[in-house]
C-alpha positions, -999 to 999 in steps of 0.1 A, spaced: 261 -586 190 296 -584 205 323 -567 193 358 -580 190 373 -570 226 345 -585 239 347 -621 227 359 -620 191 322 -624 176 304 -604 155 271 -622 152 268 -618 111 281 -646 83 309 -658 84 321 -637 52 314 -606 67 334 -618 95 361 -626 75 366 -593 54 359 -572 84 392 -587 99 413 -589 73 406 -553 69 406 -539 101 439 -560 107 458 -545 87 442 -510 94 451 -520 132 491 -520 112 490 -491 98 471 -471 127 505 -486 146 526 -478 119 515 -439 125 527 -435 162 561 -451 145 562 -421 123 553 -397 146 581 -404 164 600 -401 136 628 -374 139 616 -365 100 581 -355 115 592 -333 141 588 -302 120 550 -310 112 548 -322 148 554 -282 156 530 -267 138 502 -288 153 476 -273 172 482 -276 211 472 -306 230 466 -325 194 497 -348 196 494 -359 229 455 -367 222 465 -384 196 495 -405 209 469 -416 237 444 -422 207 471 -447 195 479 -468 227 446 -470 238 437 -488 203 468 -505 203 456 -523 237 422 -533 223 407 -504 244 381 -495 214 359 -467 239 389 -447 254 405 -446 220 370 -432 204 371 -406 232 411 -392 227 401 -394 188 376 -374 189 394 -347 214 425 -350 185 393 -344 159 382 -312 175 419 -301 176 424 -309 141 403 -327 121 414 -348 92 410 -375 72 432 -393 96 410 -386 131 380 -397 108 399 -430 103 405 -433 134 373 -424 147 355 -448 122 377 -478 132 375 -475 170 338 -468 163 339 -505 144 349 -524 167 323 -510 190 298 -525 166 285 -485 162 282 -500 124 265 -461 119 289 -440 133 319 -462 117 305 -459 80 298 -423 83 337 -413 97 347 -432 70 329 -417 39 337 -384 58 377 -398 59 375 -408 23 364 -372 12 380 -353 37 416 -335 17 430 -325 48 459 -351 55 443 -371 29 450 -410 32 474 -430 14 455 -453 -16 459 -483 6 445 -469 35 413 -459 13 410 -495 -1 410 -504 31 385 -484 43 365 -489 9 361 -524 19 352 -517 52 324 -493 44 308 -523 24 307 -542 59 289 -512 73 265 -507 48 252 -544 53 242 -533 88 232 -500 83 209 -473 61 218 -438 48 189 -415 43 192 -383 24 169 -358 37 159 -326 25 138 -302 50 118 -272 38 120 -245 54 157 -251 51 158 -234 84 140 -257 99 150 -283 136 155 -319 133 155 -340 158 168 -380 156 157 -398 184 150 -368 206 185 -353 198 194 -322 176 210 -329 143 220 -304 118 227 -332 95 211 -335 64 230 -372 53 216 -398 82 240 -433 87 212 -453 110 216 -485 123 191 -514 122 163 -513 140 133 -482 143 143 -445 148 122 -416 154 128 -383 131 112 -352 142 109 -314 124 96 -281 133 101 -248 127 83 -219 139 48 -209 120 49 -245 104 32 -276 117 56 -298 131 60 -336 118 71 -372 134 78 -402 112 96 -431 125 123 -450 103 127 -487 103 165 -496 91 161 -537 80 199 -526 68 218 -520 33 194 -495 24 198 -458 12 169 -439 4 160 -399 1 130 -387 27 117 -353 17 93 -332 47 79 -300 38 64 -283 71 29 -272 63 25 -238 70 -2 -225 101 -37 -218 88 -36 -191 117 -7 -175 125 -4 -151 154 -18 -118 150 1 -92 143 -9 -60 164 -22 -32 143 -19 9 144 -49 23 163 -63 47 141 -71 82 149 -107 84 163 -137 103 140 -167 124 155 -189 94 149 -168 69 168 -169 80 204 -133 72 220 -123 71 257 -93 91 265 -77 71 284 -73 36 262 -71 44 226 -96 46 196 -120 20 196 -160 24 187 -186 12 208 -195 -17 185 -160 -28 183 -157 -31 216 -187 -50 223 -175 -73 199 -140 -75 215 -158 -84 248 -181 -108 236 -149 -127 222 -136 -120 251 -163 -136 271 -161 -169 253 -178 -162 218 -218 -173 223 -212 -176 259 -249 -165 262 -265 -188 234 -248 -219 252 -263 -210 286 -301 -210 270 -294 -241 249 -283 -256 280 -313 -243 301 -339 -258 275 -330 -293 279 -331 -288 319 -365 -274 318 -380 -307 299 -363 -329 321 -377 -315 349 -409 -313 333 -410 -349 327 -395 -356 362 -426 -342 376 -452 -358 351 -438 -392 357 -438 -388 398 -476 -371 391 -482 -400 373 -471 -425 398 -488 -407 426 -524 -410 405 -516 -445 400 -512 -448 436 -544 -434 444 -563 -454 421 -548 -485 436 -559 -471 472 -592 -469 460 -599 -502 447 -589 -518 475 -607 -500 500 -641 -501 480 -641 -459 478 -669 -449 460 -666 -421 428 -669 -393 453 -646 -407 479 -620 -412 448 -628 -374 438 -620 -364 473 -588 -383 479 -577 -365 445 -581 -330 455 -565 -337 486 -538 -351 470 -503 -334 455 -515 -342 419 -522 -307 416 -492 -294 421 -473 -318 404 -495 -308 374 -484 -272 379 -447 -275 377 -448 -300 346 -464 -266 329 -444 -241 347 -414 -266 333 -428 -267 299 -430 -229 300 -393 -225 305 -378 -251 285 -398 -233 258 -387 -196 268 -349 -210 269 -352 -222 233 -369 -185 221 -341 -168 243 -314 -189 228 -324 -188 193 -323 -145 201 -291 -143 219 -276 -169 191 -283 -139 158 -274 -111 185 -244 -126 195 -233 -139 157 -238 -105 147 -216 -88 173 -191 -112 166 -187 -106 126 -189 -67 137 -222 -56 129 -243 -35 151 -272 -50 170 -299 -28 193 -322 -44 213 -352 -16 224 -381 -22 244 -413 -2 234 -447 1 251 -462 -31 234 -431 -53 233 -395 -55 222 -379 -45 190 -344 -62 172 -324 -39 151 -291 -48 131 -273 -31 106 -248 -51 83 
């Protein structure tokens, strides 16, 4: 789509067309008509009491949009808007911004210019610009959007926007909001144009918000406490460490262990088996009798390949016993409770207390 100093086509029907430039020629007269009167001996006085540098942006505003030269005359506008903003440097910011095709950006400096009251516009400048807001809004969408926390950041398009009133143009747009202890959300917007609609987020709050550290009480005669770091029991402590340590760090290492153990376990059965087959396969082709079979099977690694499939079997057995005991000590340690583990003339013994 091309704008009007670049080829006099907008791209749209030709009604559109035709409204846009009756109204924007005769808002091209009266934007003229304002460097008349500022020249104006009648102005002078008003002229004075300007804020410094705001005439002269604004006289440059006016020649460069005179000359057809729609980006420099966005670019003094807006320095005359920062100045002194008005319903006039809205106007003037929503037409240069027209006829840049920034259809968005036009219709919003011109609701802004219609509600501004200071410098207010004449009622023919404000039919004008009623007419040329219709234009806009064929190309465009206005969201509403309301944001809770209030305090929450929102992002359009990767870039931070304290509006709550979005002017989009066609096409998609991204809309991201965080705040801190929420969870953040993304949505993207598709603008088809001519639409307004109200989009309300409310930022979930975290399930798990950081810790707050807590007083360190004073320590009691049962709750032995080293001098040097603070009042903590010997329970807690070991509880600290084992979530320190990675939670069940133990439990995870016997699970992993029992699964190893079969495998080499099974390893070895199937090369023992192989290596039987073998031998039997010897035999019948070199016509061994049953003793000469017996001896070529003692002789033979069969035996020690039985031996480590049981030795195998063993541990992956003794993993799963150790991890199944590690898993309740460790569990226990890690809701608080105190765990002993004693060893006695006959065995071991497994105390807890909840």
């Amino acid at each position: 789509m091309e704008g009007r100093g670049q080829g006099g086509r907008f791209g749209r029907a030709t009604e559109v067309w035709l409204g846009c430039f009756l109204a924007c020629t005769i808002a091209a007269g009266e934007v003229e008509a304002q460097a008349t009167e500022a020249q104006a001996p009648s102005t002078q006085a008003a002229e004075a009491t300007a804020t410094p540098g705001y005439s002269e942006a604004i006289g440059e505003a006016i020649g460069h949009y005179s000359a057809g030269r729609w980006q420099q005359a966005q670019e003094a506008f807006a320095r005359a808007h920062a100045l002194q903003p008005s319903a006039r440097t809205y106007r003037g910011l929503g037409l240069s911004a027209f006829y840049l095709d920034e259809f968005a950006a036009a219709r919003e400096a011109f609701e802004q210019a219609l509600a501004d009251t200071r410098k207010p516009l004449p009622d023919e400048q404000r039919r004008e610009l009623a007419e040329l807001m219709q234009a806009c809004a064929r190309e465009t969408g206005r969201v509403e959007l309301r944001v809770a926390p209030p305090s929450a950041r929102v992002e359009l398009d990767g870039v931070g926007t304290e509006r709550r009133v979005l002017f989009l143009d066609r096409g998609r747009h991204v809309l991201a909001v965080s705040a801190e202890g929420h969870v953040s959300e993304r949505t993207t917007l598709t603008i088809a144009g001519g639409e307004e609609r109200s989009l309300e987020l409310a930022l979930a709050t975290l399930e798990h918000p950081a810790p707050v550290p807590a007083a360190i009480e004073p320590a009691t005669p049962t709750e032995p406490v080293a001098e040097s770091t603070g009042a903590y029991s010997s329970h807690t402590a070991s509880a600290d460490s084992s979530k320190a340590g990675g939670g069940l760090m133990f439990t995870w290492i016997a699970a992993a262990a029992v699964p190893v153990f079969a495998g080499v376990a099974t390893a070895v059965w199937l090369t023992g088996k192989a290596e039987h087959k073998r031998i039997e396969d010897q035999c019948v082709l070199d016509g061994c009798n049953g003793p000469e079979a017996t001896h070529r099977f003692n002789n033979s690694s069969l035996g020690a390949h039985e031996t480590w499939t049981n030795v195998s079997l063993a541990a992956s057995g003794v993993a799963l016993v150790a991890a199944s005991v590690l898993f309740v000590i460790e569990s226990r340690v890690l809701s608080g409770s105190e765990v002993e583990l004693s060893a006695t003339g006959s065995g071991a013994a497994l105390h807890a207390r909840f």
